[in-house]
C-alpha positions as MATLAB code, in Angstrom:
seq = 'XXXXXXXXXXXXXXXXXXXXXXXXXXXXXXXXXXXXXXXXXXXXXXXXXXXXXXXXXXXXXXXXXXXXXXXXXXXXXXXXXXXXXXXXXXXXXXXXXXXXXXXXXXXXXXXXXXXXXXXXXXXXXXXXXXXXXXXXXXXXXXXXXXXXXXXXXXXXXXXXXXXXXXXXXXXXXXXXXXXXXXXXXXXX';
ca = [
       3.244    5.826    8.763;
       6.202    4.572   10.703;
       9.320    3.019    8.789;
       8.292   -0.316    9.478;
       4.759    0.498    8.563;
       5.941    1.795    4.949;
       7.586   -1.692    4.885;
       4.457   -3.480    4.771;
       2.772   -1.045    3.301;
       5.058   -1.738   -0.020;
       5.332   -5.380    0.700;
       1.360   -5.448   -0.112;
       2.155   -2.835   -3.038;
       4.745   -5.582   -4.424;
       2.159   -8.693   -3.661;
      -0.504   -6.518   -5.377;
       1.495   -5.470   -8.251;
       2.722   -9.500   -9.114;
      -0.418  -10.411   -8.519;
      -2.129   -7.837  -11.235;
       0.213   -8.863  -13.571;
      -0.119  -12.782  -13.299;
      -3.839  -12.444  -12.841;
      -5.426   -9.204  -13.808;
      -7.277   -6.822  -11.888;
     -10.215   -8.843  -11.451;
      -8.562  -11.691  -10.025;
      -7.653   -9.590   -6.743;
      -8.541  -10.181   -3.552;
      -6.913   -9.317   -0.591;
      -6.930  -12.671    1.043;
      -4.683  -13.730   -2.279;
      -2.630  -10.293   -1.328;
      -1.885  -10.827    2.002;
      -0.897  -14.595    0.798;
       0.995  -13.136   -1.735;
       2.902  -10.989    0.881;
       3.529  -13.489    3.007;
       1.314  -11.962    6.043;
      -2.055  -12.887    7.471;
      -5.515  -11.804    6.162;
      -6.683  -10.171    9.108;
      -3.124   -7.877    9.010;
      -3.649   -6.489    5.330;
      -6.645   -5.035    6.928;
      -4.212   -2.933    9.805;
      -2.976   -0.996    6.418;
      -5.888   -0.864    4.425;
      -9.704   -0.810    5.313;
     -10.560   -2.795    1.883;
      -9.720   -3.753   -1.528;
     -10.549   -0.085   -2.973;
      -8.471    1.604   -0.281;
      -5.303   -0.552   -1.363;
      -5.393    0.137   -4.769;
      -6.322    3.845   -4.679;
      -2.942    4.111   -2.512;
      -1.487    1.690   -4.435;
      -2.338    4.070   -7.618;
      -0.641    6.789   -5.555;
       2.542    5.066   -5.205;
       2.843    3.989   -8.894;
       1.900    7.598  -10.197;
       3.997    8.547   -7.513;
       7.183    6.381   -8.294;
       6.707    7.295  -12.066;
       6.509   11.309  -11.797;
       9.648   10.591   -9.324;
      11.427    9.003  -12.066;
      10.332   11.287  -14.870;
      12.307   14.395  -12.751;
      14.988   13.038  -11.962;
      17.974   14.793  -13.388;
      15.942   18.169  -14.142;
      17.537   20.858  -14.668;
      16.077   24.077  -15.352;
      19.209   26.007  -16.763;
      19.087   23.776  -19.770;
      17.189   23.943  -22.904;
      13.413   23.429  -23.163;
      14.327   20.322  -25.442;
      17.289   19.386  -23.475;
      14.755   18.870  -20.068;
      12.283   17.481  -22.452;
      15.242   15.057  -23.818;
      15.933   14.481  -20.095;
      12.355   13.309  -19.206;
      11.744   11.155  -22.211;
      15.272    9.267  -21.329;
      13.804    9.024  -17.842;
      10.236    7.330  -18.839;
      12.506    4.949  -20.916;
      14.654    3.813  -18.721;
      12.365    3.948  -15.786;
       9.725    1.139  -17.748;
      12.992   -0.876  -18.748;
      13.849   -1.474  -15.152;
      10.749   -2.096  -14.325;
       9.639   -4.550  -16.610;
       5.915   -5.551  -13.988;
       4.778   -1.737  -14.368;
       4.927   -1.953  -17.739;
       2.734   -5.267  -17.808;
       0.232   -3.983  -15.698;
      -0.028   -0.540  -17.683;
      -3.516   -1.703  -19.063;
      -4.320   -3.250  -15.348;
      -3.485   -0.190  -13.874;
      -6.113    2.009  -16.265;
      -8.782    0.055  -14.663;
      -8.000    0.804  -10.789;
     -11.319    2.379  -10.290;
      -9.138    5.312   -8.467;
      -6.275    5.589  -11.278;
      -7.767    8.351  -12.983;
      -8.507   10.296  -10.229;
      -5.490    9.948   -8.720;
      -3.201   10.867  -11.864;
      -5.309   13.948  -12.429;
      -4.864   14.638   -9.097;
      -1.461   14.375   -8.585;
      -0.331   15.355  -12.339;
      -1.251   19.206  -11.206;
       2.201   19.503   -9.294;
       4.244   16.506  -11.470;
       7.548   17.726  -12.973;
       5.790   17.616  -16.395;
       3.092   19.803  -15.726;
       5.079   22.287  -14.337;
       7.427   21.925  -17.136;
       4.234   22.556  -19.827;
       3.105   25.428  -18.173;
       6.297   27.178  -17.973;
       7.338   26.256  -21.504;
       3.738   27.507  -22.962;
       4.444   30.833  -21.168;
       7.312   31.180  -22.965;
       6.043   30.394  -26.101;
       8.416   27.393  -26.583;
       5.663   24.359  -26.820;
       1.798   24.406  -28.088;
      -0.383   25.342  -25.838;
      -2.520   22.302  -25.294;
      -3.476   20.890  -22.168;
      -0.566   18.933  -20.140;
      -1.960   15.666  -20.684;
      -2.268   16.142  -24.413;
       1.328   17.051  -24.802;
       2.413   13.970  -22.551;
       0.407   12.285  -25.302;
       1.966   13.732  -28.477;
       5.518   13.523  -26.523;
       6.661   11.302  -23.637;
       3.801    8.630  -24.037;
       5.960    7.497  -27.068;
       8.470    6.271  -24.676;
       5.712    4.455  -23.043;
       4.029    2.939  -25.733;
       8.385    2.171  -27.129;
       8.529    0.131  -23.734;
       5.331   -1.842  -24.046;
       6.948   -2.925  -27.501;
      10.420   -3.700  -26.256;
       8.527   -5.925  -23.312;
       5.822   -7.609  -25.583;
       7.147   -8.027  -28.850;
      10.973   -8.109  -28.588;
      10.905   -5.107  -29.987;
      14.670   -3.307  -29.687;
      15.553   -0.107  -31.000;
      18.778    1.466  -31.231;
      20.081    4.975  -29.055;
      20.131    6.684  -32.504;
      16.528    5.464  -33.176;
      15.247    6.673  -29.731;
      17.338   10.124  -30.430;
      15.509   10.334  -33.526;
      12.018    9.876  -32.014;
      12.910   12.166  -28.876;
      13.480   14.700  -31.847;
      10.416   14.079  -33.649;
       8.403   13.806  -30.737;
       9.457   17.408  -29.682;
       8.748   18.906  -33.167;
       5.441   17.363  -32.472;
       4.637   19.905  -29.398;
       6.841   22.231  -30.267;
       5.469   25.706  -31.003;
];
């Protein structure tokens, strides 16, 4: 896609996005998109074929944004727990300032696609790679990728659902203290 093609293209994401989390999945259509946008009906259809086309790309591009997130900062000269500290911090932050992904987080689990798509695309993440490596050195269990995302960073996930919903805060020293608890959790 051309520049001004990936403009629209996230313009719909955006629409789509506000609209899952004011509505739900279910509610979705893409006349209410393309209203939501701000463009006609018949020009949603220029970027996407149908409903199940925009949200499989529009699972892409959230998986996508979050796995961009999640490395950033990674360093590979540091500590197994220091990258894993890095990535956790990452997650965190990441859901904080973006307060509609983590509102949609259940929405998002039933984009027929979703699945798919994270499996697909979790195979090269920063966090797989990170597993695999750590597992061959002996450093972490060796459980499937997903699992340890489970017993690790999803804390940070399920942390930021709390803070959103339920006003939940926690203090630096309390995250520290579940970063290091989380690690002794897939730690060998």
């Amino acid at each position: 896609m051309r520049q001004s093609e990936n403009d629209m293209a996230e313009q719909i994401f955006l629409a789509t996005e506000r609209l899952m989390a004011e509505s739900g999945l279910h509610n979705l259509s893409m006349h209410k998109i393309a209203k939501e946008a701000q463009i006609s009906p018949g020009t949603i259809y220029i970027y996407f074929k149908n409903k199940d086309e925009l949200l499989e790309q529009f699972a892409r591009r959230v998986f996508t944004l979050f796995t961009r997130e999640l490395a950033k900062d990674y360093d590979e000269t540091r500590s197994y727990f220091e990258r894993y500290r890095t990535m956790w911090w990452n997650v965190w932050n990441h859901l904080g300032a973006n307060p509609m992904t983590v509102a949609n987080m259940s929405q998002y689990k039933s984009i027929p696609a979703f699945l798919d798509v994270c499996s697909e695309l979790d195979r090269e993440s920063q966090w797989a790679l990170y597993c695999k490596q750590a597992i061959a050195d002996n450093v972490i269990c060796d459980l499937p990728s997903k699992v340890l995302f489970i017993l690790g960073l999803e804390s940070a996930v399920n942390l930021a659902f709390d803070r959103q919903f339920f006003k939940r805060e926690l203090s630096d020293e309390t995250l520290e203290d579940v970063i290091e608890r989380t690690w002794r959790a897939i730690q060998k």
